[in-house]
C-alpha positions in Angstrom: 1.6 78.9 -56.2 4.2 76.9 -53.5 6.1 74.1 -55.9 7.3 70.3 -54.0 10.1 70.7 -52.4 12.7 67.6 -51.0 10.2 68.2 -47.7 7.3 67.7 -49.4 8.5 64.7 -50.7 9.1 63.3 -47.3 5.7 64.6 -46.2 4.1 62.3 -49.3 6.6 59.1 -47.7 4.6 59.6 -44.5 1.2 58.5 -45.8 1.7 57.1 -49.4 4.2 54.4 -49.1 2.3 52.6 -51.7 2.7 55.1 -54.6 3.1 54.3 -57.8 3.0 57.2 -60.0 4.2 60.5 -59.6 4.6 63.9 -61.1 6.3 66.8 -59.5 7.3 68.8 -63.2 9.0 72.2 -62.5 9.1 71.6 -58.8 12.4 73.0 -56.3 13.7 69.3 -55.4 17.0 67.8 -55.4 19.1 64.4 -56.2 18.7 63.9 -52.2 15.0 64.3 -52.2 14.4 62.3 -55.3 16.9 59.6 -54.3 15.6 58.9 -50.4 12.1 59.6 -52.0 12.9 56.5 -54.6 14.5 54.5 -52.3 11.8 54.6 -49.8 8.9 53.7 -52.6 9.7 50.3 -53.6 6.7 49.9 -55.8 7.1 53.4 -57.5 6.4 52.7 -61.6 6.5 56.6 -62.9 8.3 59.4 -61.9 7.9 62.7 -63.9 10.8 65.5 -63.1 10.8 67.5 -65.9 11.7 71.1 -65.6 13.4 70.1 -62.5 17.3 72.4 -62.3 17.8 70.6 -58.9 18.2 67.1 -60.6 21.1 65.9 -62.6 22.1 63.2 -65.2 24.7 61.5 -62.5 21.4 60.6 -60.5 19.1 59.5 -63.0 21.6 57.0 -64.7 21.7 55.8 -61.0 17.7 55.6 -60.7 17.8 53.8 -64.1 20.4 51.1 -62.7 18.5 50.5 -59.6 15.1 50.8 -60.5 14.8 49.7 -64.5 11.2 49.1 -64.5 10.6 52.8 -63.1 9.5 54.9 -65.9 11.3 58.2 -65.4 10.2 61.5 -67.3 
């Protein structure tokens, strides 16, 4: 089984700009991938990334700041 990675993410900003929910649990993306990926989806509402090692606290305090309507698991 291949798992998202930060280039699948940019592959998914290429045709679904208009996302709003999302789950990528256990996948091999980063706090770069997650963060242009969140940026880029202004009308994102749900975001799961559990399981995730690449991801750290530091960034989803920053999601939380910037985005806190965005439901992050």
């Amino acid at each position: 089984m291949t798992k998202m990675t930060d280039h699948g993410l940019k592959m998914i900003l290429t045709q679904c700009v208009n996302l709003i929910h999302l789950e990528v649990p256990g996948c091999d993306i980063t706090d770069e991938g997650v963060k242009n990926f969140v940026k880029e989806v202004p009308g994102l509402k749900f975001l799961d990334l559990t399981s995730i090692s690449g991801i750290t606290l530091k960034l989803l305090d920053e999601i939380k700041g910037k985005k806190p309507d965005l439901l992050l698991r």
